[in-house]
C-alpha positions in Angstrom: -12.9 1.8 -12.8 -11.4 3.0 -16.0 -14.0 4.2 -18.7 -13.6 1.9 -21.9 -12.6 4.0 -24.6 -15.4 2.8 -26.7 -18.0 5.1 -24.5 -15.2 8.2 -24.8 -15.4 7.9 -28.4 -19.3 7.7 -28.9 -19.5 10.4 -26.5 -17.2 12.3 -29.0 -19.9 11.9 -31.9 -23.0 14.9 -32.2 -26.2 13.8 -32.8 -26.2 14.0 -36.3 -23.4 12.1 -36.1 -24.6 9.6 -34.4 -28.0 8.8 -36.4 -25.4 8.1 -39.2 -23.1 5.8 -37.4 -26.2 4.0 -36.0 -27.4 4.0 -39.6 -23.9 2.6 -41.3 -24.0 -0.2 -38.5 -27.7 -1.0 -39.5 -26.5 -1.2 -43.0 -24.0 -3.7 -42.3 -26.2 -5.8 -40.6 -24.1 -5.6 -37.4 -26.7 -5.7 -35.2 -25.3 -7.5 -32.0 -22.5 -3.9 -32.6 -25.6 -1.6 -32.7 -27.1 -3.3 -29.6 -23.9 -2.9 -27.8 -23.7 1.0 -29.0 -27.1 1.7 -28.2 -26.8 0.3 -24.8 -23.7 2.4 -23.8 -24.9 5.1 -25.0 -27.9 4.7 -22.8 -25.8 3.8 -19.5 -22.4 5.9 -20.4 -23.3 7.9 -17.3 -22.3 5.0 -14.9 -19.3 3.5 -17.1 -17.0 4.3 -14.3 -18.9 2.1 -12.0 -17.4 -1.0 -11.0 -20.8 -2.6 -11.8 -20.8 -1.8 -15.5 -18.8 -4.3 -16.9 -21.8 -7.0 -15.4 -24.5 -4.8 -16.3 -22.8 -5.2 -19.9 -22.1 -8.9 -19.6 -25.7 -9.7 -18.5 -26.9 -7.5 -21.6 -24.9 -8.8 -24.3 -24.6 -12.9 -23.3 -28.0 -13.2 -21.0 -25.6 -14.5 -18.2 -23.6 -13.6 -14.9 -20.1 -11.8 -15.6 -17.1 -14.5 -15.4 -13.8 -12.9 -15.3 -12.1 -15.6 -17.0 -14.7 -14.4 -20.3 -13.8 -11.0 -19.8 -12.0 -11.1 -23.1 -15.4 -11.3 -25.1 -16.4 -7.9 -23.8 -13.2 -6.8 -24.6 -13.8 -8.0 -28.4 -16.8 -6.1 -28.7 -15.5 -3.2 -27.2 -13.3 -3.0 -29.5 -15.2 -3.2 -32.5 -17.1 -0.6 -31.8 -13.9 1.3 -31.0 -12.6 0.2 -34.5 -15.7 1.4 -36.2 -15.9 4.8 -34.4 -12.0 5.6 -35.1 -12.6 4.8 -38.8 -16.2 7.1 -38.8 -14.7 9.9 -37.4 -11.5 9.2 -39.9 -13.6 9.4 -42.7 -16.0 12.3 -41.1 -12.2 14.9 -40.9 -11.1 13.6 -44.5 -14.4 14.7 -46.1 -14.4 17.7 -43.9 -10.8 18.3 -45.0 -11.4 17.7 -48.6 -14.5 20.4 -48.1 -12.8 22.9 -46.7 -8.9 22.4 -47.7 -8.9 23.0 -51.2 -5.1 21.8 -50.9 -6.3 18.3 -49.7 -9.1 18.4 -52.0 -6.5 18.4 -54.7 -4.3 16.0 -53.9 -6.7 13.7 -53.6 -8.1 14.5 -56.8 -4.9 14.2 -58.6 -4.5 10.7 -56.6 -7.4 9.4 -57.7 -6.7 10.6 -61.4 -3.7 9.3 -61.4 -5.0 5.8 -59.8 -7.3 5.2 -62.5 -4.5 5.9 -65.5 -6.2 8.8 -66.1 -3.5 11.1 -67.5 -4.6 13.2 -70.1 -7.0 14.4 -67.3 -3.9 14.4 -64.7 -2.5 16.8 -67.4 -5.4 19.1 -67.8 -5.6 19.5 -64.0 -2.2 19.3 -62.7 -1.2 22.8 -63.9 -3.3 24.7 -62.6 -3.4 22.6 -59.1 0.6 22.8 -59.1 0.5 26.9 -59.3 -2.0 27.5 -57.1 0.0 25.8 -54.2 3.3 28.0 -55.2 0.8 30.9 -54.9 -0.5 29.7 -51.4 3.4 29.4 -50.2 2.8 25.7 -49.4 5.6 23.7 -50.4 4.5 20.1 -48.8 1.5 20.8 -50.9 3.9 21.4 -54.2 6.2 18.5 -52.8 3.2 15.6 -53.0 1.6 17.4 -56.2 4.8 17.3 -57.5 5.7 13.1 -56.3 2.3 12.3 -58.3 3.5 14.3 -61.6 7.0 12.3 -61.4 5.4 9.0 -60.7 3.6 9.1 -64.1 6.8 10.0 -65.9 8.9 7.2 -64.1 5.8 5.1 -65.2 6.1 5.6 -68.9 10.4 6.0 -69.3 11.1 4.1 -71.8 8.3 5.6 -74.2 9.7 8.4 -74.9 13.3 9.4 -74.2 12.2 13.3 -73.2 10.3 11.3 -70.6 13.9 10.0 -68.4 14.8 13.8 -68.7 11.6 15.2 -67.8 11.3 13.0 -64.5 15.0 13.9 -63.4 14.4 17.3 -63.9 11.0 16.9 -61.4 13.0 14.6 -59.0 15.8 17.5 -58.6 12.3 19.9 -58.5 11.1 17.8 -55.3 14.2 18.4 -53.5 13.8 22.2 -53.8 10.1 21.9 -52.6 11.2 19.4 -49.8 14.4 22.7 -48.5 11.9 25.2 -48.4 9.3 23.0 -46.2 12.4 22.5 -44.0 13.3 25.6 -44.0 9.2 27.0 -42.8 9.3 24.1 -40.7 13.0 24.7 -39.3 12.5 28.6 -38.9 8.5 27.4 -36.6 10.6 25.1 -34.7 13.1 27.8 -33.9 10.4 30.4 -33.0 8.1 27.9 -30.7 11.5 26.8 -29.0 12.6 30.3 -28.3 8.9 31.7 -27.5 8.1 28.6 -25.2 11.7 29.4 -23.5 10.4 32.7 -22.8 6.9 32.2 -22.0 8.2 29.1 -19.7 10.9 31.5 -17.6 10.0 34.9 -18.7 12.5 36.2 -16.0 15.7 34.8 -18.3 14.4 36.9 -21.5 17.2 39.1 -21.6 19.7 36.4 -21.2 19.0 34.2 -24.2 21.1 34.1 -26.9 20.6 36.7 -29.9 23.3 34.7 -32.3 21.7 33.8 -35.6 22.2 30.1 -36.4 23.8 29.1 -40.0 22.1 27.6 -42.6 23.0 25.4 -45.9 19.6 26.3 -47.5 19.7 29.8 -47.9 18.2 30.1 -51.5 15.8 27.6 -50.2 14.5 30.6 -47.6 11.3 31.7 -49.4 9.3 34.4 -47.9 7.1 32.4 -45.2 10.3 30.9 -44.3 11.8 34.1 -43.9 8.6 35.5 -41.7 9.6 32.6 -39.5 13.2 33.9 -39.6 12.3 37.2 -38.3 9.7 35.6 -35.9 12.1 33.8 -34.5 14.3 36.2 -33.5 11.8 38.1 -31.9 11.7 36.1 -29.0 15.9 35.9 -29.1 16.3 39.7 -28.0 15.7 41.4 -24.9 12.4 42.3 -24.0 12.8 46.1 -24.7 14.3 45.3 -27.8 11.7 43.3 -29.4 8.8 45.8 -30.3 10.3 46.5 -33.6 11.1 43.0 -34.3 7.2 42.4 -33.6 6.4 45.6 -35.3 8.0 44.0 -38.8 6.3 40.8 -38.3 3.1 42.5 -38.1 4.0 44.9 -41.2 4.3 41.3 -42.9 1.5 39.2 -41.7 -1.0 42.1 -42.9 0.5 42.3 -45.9 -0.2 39.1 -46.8 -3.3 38.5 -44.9 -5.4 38.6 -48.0 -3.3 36.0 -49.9 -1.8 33.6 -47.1 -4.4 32.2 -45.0 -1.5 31.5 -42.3 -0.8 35.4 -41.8 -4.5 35.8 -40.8 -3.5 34.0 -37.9 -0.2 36.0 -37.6 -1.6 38.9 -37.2 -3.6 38.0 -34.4 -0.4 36.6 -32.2 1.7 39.9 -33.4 -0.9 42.5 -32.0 -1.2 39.9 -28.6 2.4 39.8 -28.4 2.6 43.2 -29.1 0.5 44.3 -26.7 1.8 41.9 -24.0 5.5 43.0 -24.2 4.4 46.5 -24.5 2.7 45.9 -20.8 6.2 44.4 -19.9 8.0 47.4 -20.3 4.9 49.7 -18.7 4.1 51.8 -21.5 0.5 50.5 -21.2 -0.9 53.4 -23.4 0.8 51.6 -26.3 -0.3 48.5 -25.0 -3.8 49.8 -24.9 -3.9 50.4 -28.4 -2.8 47.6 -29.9 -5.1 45.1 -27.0 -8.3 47.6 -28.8 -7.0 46.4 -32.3 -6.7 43.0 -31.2 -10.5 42.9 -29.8 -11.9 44.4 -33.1 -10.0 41.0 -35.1 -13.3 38.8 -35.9 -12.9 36.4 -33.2 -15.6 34.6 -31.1 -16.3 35.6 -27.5 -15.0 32.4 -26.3 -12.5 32.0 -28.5 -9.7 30.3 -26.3 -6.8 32.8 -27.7 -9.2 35.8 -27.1 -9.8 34.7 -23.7 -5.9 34.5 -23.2 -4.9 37.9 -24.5 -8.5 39.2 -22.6 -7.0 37.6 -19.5 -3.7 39.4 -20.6 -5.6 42.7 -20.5 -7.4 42.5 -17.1 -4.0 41.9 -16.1 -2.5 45.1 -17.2 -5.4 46.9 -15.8 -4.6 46.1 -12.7 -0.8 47.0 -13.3 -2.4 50.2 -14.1 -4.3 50.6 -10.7 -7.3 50.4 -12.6 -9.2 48.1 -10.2 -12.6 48.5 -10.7 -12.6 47.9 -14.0 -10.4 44.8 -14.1 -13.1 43.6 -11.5 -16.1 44.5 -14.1 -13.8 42.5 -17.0 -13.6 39.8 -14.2 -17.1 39.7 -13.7 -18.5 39.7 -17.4 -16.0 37.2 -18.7 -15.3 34.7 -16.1 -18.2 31.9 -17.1 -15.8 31.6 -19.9 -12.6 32.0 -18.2 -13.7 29.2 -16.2 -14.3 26.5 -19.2 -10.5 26.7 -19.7 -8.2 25.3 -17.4 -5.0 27.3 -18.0 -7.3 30.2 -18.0 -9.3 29.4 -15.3 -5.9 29.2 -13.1 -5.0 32.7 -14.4 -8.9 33.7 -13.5 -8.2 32.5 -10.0 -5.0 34.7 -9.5 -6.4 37.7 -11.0 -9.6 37.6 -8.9 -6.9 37.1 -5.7 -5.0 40.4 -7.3 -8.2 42.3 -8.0 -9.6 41.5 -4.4 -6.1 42.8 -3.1 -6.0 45.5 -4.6 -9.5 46.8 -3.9 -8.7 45.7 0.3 -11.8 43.6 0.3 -10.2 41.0 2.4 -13.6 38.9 2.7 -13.6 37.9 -1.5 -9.9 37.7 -1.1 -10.4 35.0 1.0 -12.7 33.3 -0.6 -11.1 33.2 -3.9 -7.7 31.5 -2.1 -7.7 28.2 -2.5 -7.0 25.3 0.8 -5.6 23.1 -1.4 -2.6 24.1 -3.3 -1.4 20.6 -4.5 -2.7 20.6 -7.7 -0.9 24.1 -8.9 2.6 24.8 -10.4 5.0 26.7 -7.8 4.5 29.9 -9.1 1.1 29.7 -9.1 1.3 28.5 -5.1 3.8 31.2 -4.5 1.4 33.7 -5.7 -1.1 32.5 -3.7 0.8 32.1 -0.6 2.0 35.6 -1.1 -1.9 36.8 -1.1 -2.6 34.4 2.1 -0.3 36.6 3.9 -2.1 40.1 2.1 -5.0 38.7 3.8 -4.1 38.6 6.8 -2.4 41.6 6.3 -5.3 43.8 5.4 -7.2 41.6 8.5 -5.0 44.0 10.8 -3.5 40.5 11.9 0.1 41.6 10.8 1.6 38.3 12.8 -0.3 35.6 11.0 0.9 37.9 7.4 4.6 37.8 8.8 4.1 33.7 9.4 2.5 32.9 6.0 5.9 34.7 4.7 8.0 32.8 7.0 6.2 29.7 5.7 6.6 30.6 2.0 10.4 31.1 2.6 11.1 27.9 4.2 9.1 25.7 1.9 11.3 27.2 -0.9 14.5 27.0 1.1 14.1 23.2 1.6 13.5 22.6 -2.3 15.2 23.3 -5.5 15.6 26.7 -6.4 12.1 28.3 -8.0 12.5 29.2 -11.7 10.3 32.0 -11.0 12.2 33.5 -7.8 9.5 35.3 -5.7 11.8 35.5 -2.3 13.2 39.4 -3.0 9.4 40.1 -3.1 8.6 37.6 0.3 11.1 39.3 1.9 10.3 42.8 1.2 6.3 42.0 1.8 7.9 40.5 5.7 10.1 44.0 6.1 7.2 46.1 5.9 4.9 43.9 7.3 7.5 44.2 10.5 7.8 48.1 10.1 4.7 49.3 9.5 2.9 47.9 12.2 4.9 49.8 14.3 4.1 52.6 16.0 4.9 56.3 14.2 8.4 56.8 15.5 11.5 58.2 13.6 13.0 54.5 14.0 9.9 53.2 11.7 10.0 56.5 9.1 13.9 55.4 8.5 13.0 51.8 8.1 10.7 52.5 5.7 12.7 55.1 4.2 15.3 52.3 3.1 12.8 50.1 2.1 11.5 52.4 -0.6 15.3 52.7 -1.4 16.3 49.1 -1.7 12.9 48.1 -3.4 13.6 51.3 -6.1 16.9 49.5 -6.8 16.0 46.1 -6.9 13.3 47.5 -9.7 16.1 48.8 -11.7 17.6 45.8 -11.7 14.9 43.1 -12.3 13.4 41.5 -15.0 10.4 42.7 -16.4 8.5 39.8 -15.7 9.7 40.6 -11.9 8.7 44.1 -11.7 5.1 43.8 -13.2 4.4 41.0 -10.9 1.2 41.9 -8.9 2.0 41.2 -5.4 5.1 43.3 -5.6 2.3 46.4 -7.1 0.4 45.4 -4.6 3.2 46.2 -1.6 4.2 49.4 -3.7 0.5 50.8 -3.5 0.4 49.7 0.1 3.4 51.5 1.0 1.9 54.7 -0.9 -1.4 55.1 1.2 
């Protein structure tokens, strides 16, 4: 049975919050609402239950559930709904107005403006008006600006400067209006490009690095033209983009102090920075900019310091750094774990770490039996590591089936957008080779495996050759 929504939302509210909701209903003298709260609240464990809805029946009317009367639960269901949405409503507007000083004074000049007020608009709107232009926030200026106007158009035929002044403000919106396209055109642009290449990080050097044209280009003001420069980031080749990143960072902590936006900048230019830098396997450059990253003032379990921490352990292991990745493992997972995404990525490091170390036992219990509920590349990685298990086992037939099995589940469906087959395939040719005994046959073999897999390196991706099951099957071959 479905939980009603009117339990997820009280469950949404914290104590505090809670006593006061309970308190406003009390107020308003709905107490048949209260007694309906309280009670979910009470039994909001078992709300998936299929008994809940008669448990709640017999509470509220004194009398067996009828299915045909279902529709008067449904009522007061959704009153409390109704009066939780607009709670919590009010609850982020007052915490916006507290800590927005943007929203704080739009609503202030609204209200001045509501009440006639306009000598008082006057006095305030200056000062209000500037202050946005300082913060670069051009919706900000843009609704400032709309209330200004609407007091001019209110009074045009008092004065004749009046018609003037409000066509001059109209033409001053549109201005406001291109340059919040333009922040909001150049974001788009960036997130479209950096999803791109976070999505299929294997087709970064194939997107397109042609600038697009635009109408608005006195409209570009300087946060527009960050996003201009982000943007193209994430259109260049991987080995091109460092400098690109490099600029954007220049910028962002420039501006840190003035912008609040470029605080958060900063943070995604030294993660990206650090990230691509792993890419290209200069990992001492990474190094330094993951250490400037972790001294930003960011909670422990901060979800985007998890990420670029998770990001880290990986490039340890990249490194053949092994026992540390597995101490990073161990002190962070708890909150590793509490993300999903991350908790994915946990799982696949752990197999990698495990792998890497030849402890075949962990590695098998970090594996998962189930692989329905993970994206392809994510069960391709983990397939790959079944047969590393068995691999490091000493049971080199089972690691030459679990390929075999990988390889045929891809051929009979669409092509992967992550293509892991060169590396199945190379995994099965030593798995084949090595196992047999020392004979000049088996050195050659392996001679021209080292050969192929040393061109197929020079010709891949990044994203391909910093994959860890194909470091994995280099180490291997090493020992």
């Amino acid at each position: 049975m479905r939980v009603p929504k009117a339990v997820m939302l009280l469950n949404l509210l914290t104590g505090k919050e809670l006593k006061q909701f309970q308190s406003k209903l009390k107020h308003a003298r709905k107490e048949k609402t209260l007694a309906l709260c309280n009670w979910l609240l009470k039994n909001h464990d078992s709300a998936g239950e299929e008994s809940f809805r008669e448990r709640m029946h017999q509470f509220l009317f004194d009398s067996p559930y009828d299915h045909s009367r279902d529709y008067l639960l449904r009522n007061e269901l959704r009153v409390i709904s109704e009066a939780v949405k607009d709670f919590l409503t009010k609850i982020h507007i007052e915490k916006e107005a507290n800590q927005n000083s943007s929203m704080a004074d739009i609503f202030l000049l609204s209200a001045l403006c509501e009440r006639k007020a306009i000598d008082i608009f006057k006095l305030e709107f200056k000062d209000i008006y500037d202050q946005a232009l300082f913060r670069n926030e051009p919706l900000t200026a843009w609704l400032i600006n709309r209330l200004n106007h609407s007091i001019y158009t209110r009074f045009l035929h008092e004065k004749e400067i009046n018609v003037e002044t409000a066509a001059q403000l109209n033409e001053l919106q549109l201005t406001h209006l291109n340059n919040f396209y333009m922040t909001a055109y150049q974001s788009y642009r960036f997130n479209k490009a950096y999803l791109k290449q976070s999505k299929f990080p294997f087709l970064a050097n194939d997107l397109t690095t042609q600038k697009s044209a635009s109408d608005h280009g006195d409209a570009q003001i300087q946060l527009a033209a960050y996003f201009e420069l982000k943007a193209q980031c994430f259109l260049l080749p991987v080995d091109q983009r460092t400098d690109c990143l490099k600029n954007c960072l220049e910028v962002a902590r420039r501006d840190a102090g003035k912008i609040p936006i470029y605080k958060e900048e900063v943070k995604f230019c030294l993660s990206e920075l650090a990230k691509t830098y792993c890419l290209l396997n200069n990992f001492q450059t990474a190094e330094t900019y993951f250490h400037q990253f972790f001294k930003l003032d960011l909670e422990p379990a901060d979800p985007y310091r998890l990420a670029v921490l998770a990001d880290y352990i990986a490039k340890l292991l990249k490194q053949k750094r092994t026992e540390e990745a597995l101490t990073w493992i161990k002190s962070h997972q708890e909150n590793l774990k509490k993300i999903e995404k991350l908790s994915v990525r946990l799982k696949c490091l752990k197999a990698a770490a495990f792998a890497f170390s030849g402890d075949a036992d962990n590695l098998y219990e970090t594996l998962p039996d189930n692989f329905t509920e993970y994206s392809r590349p994510v069960k391709h990685f983990f397939r790959l590591h079944y047969a590393i298990h068995a691999w490091l086992t000493e049971n080199e037939s089972n690691a030459i089936r679990e390929i075999d099995n990988l390889l045929n589940a891809i051929q009979k469906s669409e092509p992967p957008a992550f293509d892991v087959r060169p590396v199945a395939r190379f995994m099965r040719r030593y798995f084949s080779w090595a196992a047999m005994p020392d004979s000049q046959p088996r050195m050659r073999n392996l001679e021209k495996l080292q050969a192929d897999l040393k061109q197929y390196e020079q010709n891949a991706a990044p994203a391909y050759k910093s994959y860890l099951p194909l470091i994995w099957l280099k180490m291997e071959m090493e020992n």
